[in-house]
Backbone as CSV, one residue per row, in Angstrom:
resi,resn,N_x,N_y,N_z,CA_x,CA_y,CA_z,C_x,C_y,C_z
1,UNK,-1.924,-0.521,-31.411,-2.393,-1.448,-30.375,-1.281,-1.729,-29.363
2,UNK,0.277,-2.011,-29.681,1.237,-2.158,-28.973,1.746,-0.948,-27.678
3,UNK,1.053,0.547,-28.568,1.574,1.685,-27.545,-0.026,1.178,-26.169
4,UNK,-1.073,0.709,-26.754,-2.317,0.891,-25.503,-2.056,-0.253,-24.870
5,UNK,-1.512,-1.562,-25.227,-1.749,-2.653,-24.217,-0.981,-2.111,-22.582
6,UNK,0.009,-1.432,-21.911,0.380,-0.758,-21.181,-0.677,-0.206,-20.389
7,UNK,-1.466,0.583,-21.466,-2.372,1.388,-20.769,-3.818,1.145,-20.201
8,UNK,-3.841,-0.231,-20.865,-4.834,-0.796,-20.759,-4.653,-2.133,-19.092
9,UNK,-3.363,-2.306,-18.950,-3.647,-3.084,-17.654,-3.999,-2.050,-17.114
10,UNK,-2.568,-0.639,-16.555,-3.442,0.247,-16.024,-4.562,0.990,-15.596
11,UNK,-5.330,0.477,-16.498,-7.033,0.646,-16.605,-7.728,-0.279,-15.628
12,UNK,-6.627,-1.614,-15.973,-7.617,-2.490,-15.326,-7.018,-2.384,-13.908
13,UNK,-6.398,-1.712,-13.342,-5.708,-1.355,-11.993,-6.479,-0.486,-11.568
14,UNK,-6.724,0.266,-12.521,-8.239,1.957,-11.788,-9.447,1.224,-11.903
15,UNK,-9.552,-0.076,-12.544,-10.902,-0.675,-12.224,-10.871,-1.554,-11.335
16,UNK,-10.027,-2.685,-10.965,-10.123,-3.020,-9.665,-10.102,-1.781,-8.377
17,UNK,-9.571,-0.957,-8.461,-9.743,0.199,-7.289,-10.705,0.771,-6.665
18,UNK,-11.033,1.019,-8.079,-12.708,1.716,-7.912,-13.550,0.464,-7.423
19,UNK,-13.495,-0.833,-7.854,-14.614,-1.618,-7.248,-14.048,-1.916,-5.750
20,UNK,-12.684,-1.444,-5.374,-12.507,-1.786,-4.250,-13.042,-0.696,-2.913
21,UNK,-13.093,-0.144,-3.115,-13.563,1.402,-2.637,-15.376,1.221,-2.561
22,UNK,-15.685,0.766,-3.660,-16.974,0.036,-3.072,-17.545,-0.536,-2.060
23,UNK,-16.117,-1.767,-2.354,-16.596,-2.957,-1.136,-15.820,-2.559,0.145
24,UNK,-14.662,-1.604,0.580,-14.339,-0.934,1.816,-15.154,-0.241,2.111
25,UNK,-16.009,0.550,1.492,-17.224,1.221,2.108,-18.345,0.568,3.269
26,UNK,-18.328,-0.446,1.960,-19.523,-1.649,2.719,-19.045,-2.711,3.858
27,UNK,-17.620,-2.832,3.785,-17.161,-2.877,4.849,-16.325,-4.667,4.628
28,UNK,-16.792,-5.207,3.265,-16.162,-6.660,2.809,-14.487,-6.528,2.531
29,UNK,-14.023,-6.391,3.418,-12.709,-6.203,3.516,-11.950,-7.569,2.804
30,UNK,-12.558,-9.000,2.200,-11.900,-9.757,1.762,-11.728,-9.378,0.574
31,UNK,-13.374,-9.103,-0.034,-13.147,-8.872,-1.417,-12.385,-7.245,-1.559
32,UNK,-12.153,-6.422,-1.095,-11.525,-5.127,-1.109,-9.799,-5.872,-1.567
33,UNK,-9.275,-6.391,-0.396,-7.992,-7.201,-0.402,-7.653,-7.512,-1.903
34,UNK,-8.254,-8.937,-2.165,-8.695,-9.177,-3.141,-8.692,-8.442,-4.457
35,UNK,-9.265,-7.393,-4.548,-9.314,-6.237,-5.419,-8.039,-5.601,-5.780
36,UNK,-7.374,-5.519,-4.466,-6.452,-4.361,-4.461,-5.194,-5.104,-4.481
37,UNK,-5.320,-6.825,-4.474,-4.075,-7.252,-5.234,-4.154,-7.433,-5.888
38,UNK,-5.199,-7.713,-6.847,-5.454,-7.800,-8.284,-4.306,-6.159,-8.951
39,UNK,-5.127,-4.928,-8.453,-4.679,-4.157,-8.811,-3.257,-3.659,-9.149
40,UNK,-2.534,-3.957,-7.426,-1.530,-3.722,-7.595,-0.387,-5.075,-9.015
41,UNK,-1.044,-5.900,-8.641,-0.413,-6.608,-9.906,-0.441,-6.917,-11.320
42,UNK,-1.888,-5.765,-11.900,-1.593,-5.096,-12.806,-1.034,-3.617,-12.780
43,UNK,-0.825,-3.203,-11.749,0.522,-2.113,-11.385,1.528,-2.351,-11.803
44,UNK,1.967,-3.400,-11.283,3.339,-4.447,-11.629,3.493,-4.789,-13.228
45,UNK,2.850,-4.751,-13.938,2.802,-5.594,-15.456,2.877,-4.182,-16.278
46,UNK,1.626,-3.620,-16.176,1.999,-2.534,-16.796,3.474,-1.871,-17.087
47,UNK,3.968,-1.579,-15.871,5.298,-1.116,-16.182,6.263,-2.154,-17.097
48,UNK,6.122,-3.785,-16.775,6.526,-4.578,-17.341,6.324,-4.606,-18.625
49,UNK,5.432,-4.223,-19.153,4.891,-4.436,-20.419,5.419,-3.555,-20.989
50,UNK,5.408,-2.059,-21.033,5.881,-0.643,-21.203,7.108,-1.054,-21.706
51,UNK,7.993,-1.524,-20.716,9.296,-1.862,-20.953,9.649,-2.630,-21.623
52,UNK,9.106,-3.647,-21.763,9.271,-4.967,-22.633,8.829,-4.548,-24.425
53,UNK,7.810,-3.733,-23.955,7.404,-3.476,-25.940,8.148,-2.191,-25.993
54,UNK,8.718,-1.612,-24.921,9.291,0.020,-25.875,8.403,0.933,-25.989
55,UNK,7.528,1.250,-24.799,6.731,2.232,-25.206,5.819,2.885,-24.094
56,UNK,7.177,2.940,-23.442,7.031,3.862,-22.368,7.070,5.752,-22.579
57,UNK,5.782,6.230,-22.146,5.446,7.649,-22.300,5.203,8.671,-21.253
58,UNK,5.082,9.431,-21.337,4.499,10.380,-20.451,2.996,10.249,-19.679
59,UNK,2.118,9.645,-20.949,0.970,9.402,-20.663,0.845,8.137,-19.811
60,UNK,1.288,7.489,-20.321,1.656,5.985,-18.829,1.644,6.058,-17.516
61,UNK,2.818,7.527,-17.646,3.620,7.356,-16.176,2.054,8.464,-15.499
62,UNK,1.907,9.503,-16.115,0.554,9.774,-15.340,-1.108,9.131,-15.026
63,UNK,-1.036,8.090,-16.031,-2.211,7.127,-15.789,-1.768,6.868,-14.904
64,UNK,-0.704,6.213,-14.665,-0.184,5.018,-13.452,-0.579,5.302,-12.268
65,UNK,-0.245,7.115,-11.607,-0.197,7.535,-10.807,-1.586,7.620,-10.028
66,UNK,-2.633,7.723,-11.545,-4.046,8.006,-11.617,-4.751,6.896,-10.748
67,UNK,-3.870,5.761,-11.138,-4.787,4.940,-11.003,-4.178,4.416,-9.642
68,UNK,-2.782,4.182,-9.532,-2.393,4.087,-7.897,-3.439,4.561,-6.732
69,UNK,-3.351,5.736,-7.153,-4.077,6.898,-6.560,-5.909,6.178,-5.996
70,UNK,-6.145,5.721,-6.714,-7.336,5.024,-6.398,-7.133,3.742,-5.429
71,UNK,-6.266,3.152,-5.854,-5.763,1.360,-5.156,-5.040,1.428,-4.322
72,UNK,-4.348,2.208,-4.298,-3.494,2.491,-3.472,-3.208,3.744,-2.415
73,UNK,-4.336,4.473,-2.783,-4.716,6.079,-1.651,-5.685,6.357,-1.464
74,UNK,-7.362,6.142,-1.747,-8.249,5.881,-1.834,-8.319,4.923,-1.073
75,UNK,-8.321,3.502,-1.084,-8.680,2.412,-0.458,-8.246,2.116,0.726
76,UNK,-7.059,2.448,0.644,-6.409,2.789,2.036,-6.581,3.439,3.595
77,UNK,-6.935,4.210,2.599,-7.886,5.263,3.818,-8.666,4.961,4.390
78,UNK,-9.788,4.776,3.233,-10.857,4.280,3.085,-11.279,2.705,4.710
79,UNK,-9.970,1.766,4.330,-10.034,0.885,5.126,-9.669,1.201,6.259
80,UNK,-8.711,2.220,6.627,-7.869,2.835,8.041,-9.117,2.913,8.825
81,UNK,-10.193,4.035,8.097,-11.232,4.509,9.116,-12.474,3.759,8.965
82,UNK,-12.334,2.674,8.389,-13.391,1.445,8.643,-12.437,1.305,10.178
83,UNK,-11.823,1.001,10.126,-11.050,0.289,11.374,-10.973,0.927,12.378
84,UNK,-11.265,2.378,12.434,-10.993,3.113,13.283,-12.375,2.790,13.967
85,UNK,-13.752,3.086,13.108,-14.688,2.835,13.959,-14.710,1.803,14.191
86,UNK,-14.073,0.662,13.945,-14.641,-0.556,14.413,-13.974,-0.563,16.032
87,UNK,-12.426,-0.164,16.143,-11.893,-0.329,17.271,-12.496,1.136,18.526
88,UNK,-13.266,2.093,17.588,-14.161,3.039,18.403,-15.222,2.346,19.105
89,UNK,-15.756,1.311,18.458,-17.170,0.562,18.732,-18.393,2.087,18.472
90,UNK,-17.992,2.504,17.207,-18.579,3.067,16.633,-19.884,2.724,15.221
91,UNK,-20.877,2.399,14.809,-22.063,2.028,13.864,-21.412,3.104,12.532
92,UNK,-21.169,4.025,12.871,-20.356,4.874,11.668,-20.279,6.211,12.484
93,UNK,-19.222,7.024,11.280,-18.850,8.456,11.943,-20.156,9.474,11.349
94,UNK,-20.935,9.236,10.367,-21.387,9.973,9.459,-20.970,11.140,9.319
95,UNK,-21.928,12.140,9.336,-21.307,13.470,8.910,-20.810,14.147,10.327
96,UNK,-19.451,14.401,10.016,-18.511,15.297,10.814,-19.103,14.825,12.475
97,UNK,-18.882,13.377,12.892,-19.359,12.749,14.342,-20.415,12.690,14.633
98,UNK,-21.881,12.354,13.678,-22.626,12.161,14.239,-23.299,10.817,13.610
99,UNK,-23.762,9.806,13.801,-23.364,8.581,13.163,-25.206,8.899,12.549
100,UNK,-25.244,8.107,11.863,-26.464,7.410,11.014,-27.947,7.351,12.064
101,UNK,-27.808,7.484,13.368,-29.213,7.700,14.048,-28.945,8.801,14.621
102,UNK,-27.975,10.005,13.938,-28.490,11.341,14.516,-27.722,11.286,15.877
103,UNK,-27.228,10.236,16.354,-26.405,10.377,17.986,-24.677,10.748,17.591
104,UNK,-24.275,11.301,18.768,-23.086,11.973,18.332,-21.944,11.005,18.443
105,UNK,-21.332,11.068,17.542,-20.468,10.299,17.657,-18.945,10.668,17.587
106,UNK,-17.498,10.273,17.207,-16.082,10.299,17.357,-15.840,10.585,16.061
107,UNK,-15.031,11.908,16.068,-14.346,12.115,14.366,-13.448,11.685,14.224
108,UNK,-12.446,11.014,15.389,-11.405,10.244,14.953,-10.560,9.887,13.856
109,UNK,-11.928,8.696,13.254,-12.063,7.702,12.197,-11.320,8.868,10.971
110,UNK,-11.798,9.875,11.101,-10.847,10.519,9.853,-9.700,10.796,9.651
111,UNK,-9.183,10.510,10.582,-7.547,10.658,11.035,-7.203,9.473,9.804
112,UNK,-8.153,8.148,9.220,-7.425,7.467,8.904,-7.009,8.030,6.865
113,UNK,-7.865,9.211,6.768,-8.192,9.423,5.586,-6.510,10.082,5.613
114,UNK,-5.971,10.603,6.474,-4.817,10.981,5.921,-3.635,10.532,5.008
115,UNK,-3.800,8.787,5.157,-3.143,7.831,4.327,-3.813,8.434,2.616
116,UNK,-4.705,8.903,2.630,-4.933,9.219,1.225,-4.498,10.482,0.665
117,UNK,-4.423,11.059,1.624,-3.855,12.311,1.059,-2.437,12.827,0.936
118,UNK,-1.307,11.790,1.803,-0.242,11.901,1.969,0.163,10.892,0.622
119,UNK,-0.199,9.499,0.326,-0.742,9.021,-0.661,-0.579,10.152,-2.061
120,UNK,-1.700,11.096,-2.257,-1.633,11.494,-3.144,-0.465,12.383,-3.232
121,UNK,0.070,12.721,-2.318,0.886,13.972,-2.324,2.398,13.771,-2.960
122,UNK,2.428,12.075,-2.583,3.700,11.376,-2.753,3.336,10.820,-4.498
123,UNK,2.660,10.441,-4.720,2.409,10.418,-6.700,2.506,11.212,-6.980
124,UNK,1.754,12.815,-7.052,2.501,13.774,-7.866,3.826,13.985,-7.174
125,UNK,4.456,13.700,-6.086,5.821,13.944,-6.084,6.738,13.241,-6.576
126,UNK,5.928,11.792,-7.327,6.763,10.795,-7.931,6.997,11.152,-9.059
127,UNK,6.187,12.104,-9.706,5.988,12.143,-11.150,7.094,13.344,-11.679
128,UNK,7.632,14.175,-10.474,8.495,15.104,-10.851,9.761,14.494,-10.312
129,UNK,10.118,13.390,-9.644,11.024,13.338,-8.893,11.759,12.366,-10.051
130,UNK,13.063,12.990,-10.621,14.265,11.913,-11.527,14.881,10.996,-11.009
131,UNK,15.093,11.407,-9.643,15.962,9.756,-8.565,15.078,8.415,-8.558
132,UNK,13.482,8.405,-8.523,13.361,7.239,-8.437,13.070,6.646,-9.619
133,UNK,13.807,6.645,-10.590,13.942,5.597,-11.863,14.085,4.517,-11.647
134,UNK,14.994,3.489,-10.479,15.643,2.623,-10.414,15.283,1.951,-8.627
135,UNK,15.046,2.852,-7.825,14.433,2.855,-6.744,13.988,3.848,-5.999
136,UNK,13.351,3.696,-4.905,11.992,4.617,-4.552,12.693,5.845,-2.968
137,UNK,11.879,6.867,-3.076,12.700,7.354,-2.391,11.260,7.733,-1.440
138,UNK,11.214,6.933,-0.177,9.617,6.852,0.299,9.264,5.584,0.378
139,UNK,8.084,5.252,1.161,7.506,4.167,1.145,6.790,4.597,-0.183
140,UNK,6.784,3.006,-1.094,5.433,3.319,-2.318,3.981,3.183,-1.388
141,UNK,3.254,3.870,-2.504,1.665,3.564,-2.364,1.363,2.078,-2.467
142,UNK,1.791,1.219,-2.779,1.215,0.042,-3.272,1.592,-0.819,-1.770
143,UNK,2.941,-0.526,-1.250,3.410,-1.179,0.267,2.903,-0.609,1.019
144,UNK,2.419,0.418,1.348,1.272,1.355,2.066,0.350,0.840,2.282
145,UNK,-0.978,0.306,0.573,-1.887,-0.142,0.389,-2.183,-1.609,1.617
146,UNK,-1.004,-2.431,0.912,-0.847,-3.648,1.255,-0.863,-3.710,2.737
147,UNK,-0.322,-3.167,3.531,0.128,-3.152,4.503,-1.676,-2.961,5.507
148,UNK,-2.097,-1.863,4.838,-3.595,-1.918,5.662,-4.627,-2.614,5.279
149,UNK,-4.847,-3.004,4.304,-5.700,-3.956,3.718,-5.299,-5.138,4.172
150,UNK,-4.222,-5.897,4.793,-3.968,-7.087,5.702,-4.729,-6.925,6.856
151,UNK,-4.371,-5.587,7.619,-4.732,-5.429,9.068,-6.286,-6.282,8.847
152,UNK,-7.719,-5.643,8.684,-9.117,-6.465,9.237,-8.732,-7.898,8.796
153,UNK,-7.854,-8.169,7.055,-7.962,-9.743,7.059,-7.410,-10.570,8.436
154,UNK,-6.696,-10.132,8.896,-5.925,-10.510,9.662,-7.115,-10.562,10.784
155,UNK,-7.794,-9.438,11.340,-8.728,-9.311,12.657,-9.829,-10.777,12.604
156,UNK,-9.858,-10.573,11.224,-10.782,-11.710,10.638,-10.317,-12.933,10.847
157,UNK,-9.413,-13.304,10.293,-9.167,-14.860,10.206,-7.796,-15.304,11.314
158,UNK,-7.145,-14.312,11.869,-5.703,-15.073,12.620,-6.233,-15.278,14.378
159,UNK,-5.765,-15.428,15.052,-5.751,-16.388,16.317,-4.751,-15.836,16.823
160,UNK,-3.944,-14.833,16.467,-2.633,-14.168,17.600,-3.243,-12.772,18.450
161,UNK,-3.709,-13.629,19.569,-4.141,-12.455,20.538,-3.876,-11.328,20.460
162,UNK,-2.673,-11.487,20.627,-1.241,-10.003,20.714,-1.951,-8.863,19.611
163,UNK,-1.820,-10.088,18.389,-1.782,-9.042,17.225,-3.222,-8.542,17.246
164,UNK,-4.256,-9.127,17.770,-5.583,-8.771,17.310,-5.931,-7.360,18.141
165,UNK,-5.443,-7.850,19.764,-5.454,-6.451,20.174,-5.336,-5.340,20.009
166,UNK,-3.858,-5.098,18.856,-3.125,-4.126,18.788,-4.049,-3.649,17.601
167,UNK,-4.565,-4.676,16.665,-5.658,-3.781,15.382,-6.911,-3.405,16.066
168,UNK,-7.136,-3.596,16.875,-8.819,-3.376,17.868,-7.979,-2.209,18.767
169,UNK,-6.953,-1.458,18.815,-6.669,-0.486,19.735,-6.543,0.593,18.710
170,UNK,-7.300,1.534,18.729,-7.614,3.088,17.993,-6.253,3.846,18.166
171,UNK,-5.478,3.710,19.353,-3.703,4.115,19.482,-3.202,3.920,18.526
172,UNK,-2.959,2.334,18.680,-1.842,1.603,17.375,-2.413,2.172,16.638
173,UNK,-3.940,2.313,15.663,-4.204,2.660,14.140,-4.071,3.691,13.714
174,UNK,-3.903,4.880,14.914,-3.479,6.421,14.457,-2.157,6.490,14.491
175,UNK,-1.462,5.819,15.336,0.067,5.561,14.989,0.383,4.946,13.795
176,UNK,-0.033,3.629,13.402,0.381,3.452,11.946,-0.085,4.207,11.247
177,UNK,-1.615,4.760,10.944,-1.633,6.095,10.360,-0.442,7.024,9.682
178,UNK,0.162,7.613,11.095,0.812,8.786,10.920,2.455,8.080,10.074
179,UNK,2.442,6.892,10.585,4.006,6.314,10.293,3.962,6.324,8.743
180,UNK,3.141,5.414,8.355,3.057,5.225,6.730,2.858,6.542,6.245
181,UNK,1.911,7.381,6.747,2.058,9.055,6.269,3.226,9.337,5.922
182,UNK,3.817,9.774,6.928,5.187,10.499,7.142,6.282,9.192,5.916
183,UNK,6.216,8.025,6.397,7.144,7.081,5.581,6.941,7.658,4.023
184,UNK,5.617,7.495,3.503,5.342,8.039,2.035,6.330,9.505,1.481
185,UNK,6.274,10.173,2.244,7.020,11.448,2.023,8.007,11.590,2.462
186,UNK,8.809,10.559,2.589,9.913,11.239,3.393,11.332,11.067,2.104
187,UNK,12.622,10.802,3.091,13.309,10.911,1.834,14.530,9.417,2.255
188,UNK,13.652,8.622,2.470,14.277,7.218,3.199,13.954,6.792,1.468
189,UNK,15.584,6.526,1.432,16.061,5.723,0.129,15.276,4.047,0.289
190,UNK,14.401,2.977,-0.611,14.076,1.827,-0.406,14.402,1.378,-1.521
191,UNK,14.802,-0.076,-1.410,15.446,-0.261,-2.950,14.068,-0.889,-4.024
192,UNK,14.041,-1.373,-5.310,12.751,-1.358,-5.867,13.594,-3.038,-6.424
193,UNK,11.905,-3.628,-6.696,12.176,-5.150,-6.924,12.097,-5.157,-8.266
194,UNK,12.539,-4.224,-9.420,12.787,-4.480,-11.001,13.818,-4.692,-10.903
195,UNK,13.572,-5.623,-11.558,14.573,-7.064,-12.032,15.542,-6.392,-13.355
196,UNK,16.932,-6.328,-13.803,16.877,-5.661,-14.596,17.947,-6.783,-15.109
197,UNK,18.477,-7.128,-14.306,19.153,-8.879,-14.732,18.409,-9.823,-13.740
198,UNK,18.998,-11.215,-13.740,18.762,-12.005,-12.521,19.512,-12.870,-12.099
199,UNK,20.792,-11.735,-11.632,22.270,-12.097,-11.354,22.344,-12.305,-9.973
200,UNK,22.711,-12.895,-9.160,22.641,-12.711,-7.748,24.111,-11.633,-7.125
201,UNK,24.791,-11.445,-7.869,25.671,-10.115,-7.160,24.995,-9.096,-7.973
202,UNK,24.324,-8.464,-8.704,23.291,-7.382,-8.918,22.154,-7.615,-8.353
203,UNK,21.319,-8.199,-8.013,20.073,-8.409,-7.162,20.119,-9.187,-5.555
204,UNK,21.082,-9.185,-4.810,21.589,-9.905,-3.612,20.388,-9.365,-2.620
205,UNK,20.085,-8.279,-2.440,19.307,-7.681,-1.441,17.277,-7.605,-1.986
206,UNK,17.367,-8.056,-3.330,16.441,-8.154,-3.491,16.023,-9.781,-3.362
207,UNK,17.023,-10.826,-3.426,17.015,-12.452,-3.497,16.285,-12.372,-2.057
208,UNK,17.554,-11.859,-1.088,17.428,-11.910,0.820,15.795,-11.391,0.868
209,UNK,15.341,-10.435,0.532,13.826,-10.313,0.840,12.927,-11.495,0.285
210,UNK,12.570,-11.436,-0.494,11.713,-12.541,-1.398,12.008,-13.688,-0.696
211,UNK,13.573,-13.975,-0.602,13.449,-15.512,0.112,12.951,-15.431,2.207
212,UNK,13.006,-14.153,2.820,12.753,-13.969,4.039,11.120,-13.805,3.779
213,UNK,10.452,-12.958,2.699,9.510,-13.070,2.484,8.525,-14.446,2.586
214,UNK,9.042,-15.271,1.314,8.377,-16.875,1.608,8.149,-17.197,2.588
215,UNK,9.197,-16.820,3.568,9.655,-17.758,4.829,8.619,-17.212,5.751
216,UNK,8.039,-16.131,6.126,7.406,-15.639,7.274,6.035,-15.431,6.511
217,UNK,5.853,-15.921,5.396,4.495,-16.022,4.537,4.315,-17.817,4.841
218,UNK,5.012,-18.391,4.863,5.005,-20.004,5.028,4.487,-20.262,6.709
219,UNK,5.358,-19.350,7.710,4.803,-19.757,8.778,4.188,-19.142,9.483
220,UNK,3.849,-17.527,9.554,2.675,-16.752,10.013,1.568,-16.801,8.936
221,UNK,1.728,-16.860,7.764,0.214,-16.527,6.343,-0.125,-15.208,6.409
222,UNK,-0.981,-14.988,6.808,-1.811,-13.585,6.687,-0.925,-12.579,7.537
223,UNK,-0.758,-13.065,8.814,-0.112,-12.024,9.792,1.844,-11.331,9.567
224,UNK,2.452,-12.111,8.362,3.127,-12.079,7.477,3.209,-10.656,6.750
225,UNK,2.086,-10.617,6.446,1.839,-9.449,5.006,2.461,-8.092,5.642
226,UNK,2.261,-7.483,6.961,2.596,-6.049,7.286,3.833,-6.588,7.913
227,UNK,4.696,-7.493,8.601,5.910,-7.889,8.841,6.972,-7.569,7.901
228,UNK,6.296,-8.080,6.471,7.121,-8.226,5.409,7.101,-6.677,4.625
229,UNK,6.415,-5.998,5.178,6.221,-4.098,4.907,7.616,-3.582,5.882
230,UNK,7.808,-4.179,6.857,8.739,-4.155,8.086,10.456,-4.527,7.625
231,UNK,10.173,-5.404,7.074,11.558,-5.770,6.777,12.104,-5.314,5.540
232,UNK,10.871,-4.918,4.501,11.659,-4.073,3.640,12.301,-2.723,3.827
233,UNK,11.174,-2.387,4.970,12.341,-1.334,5.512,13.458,-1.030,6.038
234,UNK,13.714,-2.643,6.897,14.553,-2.515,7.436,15.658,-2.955,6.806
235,UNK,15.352,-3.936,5.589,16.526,-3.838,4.640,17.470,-2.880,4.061
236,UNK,16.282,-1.779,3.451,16.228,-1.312,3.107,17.433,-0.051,3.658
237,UNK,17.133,0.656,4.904,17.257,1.288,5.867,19.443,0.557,6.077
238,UNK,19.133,-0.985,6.433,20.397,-1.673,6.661,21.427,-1.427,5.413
239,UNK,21.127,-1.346,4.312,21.476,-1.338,2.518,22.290,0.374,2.227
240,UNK,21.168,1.057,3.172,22.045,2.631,3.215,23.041,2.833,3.659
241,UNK,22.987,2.301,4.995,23.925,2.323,6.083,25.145,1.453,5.521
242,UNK,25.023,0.260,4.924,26.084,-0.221,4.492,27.026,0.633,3.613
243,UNK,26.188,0.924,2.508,26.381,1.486,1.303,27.463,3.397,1.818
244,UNK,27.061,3.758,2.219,27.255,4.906,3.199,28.622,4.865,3.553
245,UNK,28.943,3.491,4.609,30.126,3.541,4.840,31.483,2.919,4.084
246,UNK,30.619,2.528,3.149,31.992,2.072,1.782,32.231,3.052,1.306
């Protein structure tokens, strides 16, 4: 029972996914959200758990990926090209541009599916890759996830003109598109938030996020969530460069 409890949040990470992929279809982007933080934070435990009971396997680390893969590359997409038609003022793309009454419509919207496939490309590249034991070499799937599943909450509920524009402009969404693409695969060192003490000269750069985090979660809320995708990079990115020249 001690080797499955591991495998079993994981489960429950490919089952929030899958119901999230549901409700991005249908287009309830709260409950999708919703879903897909559920997920990712039995993402988070699982590994916790693994580690904590000693019984971390092979079979784990490829569920994990399995199920990322759904919550985190699947849904993603999934939501990109909801968004795409919405900022098309498109009813849907249906099959290959022609929407649901037979009139022709913009294939665009599939541009957003590429987040899923770059997505997948970067899990099996996680699964062979020995450097990221300790931190990630790529944007993860799960900061990927997060990052677009804010965008409609955000269209939905925030009041910053600026920002609403820029998710209602089909430009910006094939540009973030391609960025998080390319970010997933690339070979940009990011540092990872396992805790392995909770020393502040071993975790200093992970304290500075979390506490900049609160801070722009306290006074933007929602419009926060892809900012804070922003600054881990740029921590991140700042942490090399330091590191580099010592």
């Amino acid at each position: 029972m001690k080797n499955f409890i591991p495998n079993l949040l994981t489960l429950g990470n490919a089952f929030c996914g899958t119901l999230a992929v549901i409700f991005a279809v249908k287009g309830d982007f709260y409950a999708t959200a919703l879903l897909v933080t559920f997920g990712i934070a039995f993402d988070f435990f699982d590994g916790f758990a693994a580690r904590l009971l000693n019984v971390q396997g092979e079979l784990g680390k490829q569920l994990d990926s399995l199920a990322d893969m759904i919550t985190s590359g699947v849904v993603p997409g999934i939501v990109m090209m909801q968004l795409l038609i919405n900022a098309l003022d498109k009813d849907a793309v249906g099959y290959f541009g022609v929407d649901e009454y037979g009139q022709s419509g913009s294939n665009l919207p599939y541009i957003g599916l590429l987040i899923t496939l770059f997505a997948c490309y970067r899990l099996a590249k996680f699964n062979i890759d020995t450097r990221q034991s300790d931190s990630f070499i790529g944007l993860p799937t799960p900061a990927t996830s997060l990052f677009v599943i804010s965008l409609p909450i955000i269209l939905e509920y925030s009041d910053y003109d600026i920002v609403l524009s820029l998710i209602n402009n089909p430009i910006f969404l094939i540009l973030v598109t391609l960025v998080l693409s390319v970010l997933m695969v690339s070979e940009l060192p990011l540092f990872s938030l396992k805790f392995k003490t909770f020393t502040l000269k071993d975790n200093l750069i992970k304290y500075v996020f979390l506490l900049i985090s609160i801070i722009l979660l306290t006074v933007f809320q929602l419009v926060a969530i892809p900012a804070i995708i922003i600054v881990y990079i740029l921590i991140s990115v700042l942490s090399n460069f330091k590191n580099k020249r010592v």
